[in-house]
Phi, psi and omega in degrees: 000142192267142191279147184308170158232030095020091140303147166283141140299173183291159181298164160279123150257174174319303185323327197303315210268007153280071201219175162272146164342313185279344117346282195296326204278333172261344186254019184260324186292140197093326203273147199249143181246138157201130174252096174082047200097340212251138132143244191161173185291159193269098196267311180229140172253149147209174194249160174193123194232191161293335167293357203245105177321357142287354189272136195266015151240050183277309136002292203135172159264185180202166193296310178327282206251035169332289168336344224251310198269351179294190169275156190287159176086024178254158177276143155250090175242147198203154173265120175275110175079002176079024178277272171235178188262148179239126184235130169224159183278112170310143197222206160337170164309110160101003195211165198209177177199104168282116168320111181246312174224162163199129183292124179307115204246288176274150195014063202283322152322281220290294173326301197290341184293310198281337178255350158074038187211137152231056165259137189290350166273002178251343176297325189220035181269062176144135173327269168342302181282351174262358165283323187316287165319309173268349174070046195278137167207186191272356178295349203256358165306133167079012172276151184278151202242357160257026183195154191319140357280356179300170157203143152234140154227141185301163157266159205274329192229127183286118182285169179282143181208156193236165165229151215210178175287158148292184192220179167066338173248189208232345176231130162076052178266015184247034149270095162306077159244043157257116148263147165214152178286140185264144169084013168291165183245005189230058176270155169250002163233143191281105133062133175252160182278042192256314184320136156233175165276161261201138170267172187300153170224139160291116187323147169266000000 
């Protein structure tokens, strides 16, 4: 794969992420992520808030997903299925937006050495594996996502991008809250015929 050659824009703050979920979740695609130096453009995404029976703050909070409830711009990482690690971006009270893919950019040795592969299109193709690939753990719950180990940066030119179903859950499973960068090759699932194309957004 070839890497974007996509300029960056100025970082992200806290402010990008007061928004609704589903906001954030669409304006993250394009945007280059990085932990601790490693990690690469944000290709799929999903929202997820309090209102939404799939959300793991439909509840309330609880000690698990306290970050959810915490202030925006923070990491929410929690173990999926007792496996693997998930890393999602704090949005509004109750709501997060999970990293599902990122076209590898930055360190890509270090990724494959830690994913024990080296194709590139399989290092950060699914949560589990870009946690895997960036070394994402739970020390990194409730950490600010505008200072180390984070790095986010905007892209310069907002790219096309489309929405789709989620994927992976058993409720509200007809919510197009999946954005994916359109024509990536590092998804981790391919586009469902559920899929449009992704309206205009206001810059936050």
């Amino acid at each position: 794969m070839t890497p974007s050659s996509r300029p960056l824009g100025p970082p992200l703050r806290a402010g990008f992420f007061a928004r609704p979920a589903a906001d954030v979740a669409a304006s993250l695609i394009g945007c280059d992520l990085r932990v601790n130096g490693i990690g690469g453009i944000i290709v799929e995404t999903e929202a997820y808030d309090r209102s939404d029976p799939a959300s793991h703050s439909v509840n309330g909070p609880t000690r698990r997903n306290a970050s959810m409830f915490g202030p925006p711009g923070h990491a929410y990482v929690y173990r999926s299925y007792g496996i693997h690690w998930c890393l999602n971006l704090v949005c509004e009270p109750g709501s997060a937006v999970l990293i599902r893919a990122l076209e590898p950019r930055h360190g890509l040795e270090t990724m494959a050495a830690r994913r024990g592969l080296s194709d590139p299109r399989r290092l950060c193709a699914g949560p589990g594996r870009l946690c895997q690939a960036l070394a994402v753990s739970l020390a990194m719950d409730g950490l600010a996502l505008d200072a180390p180990p984070f790095a986010l940066a905007a892209p310069e030119t907002a790219p096309a991008w489309i929405t789709d179903r989620r994927i992976g859950i058993s409720r509200a499973v007809e919510t197009p809250w999946r954005f994916l960068l359109a024509g990536s090759r590092a998804l981790s699932r391919p586009a469902s015929r559920h899929a449009t194309p992704g309206r205009s957004l206001t810059p936050p």
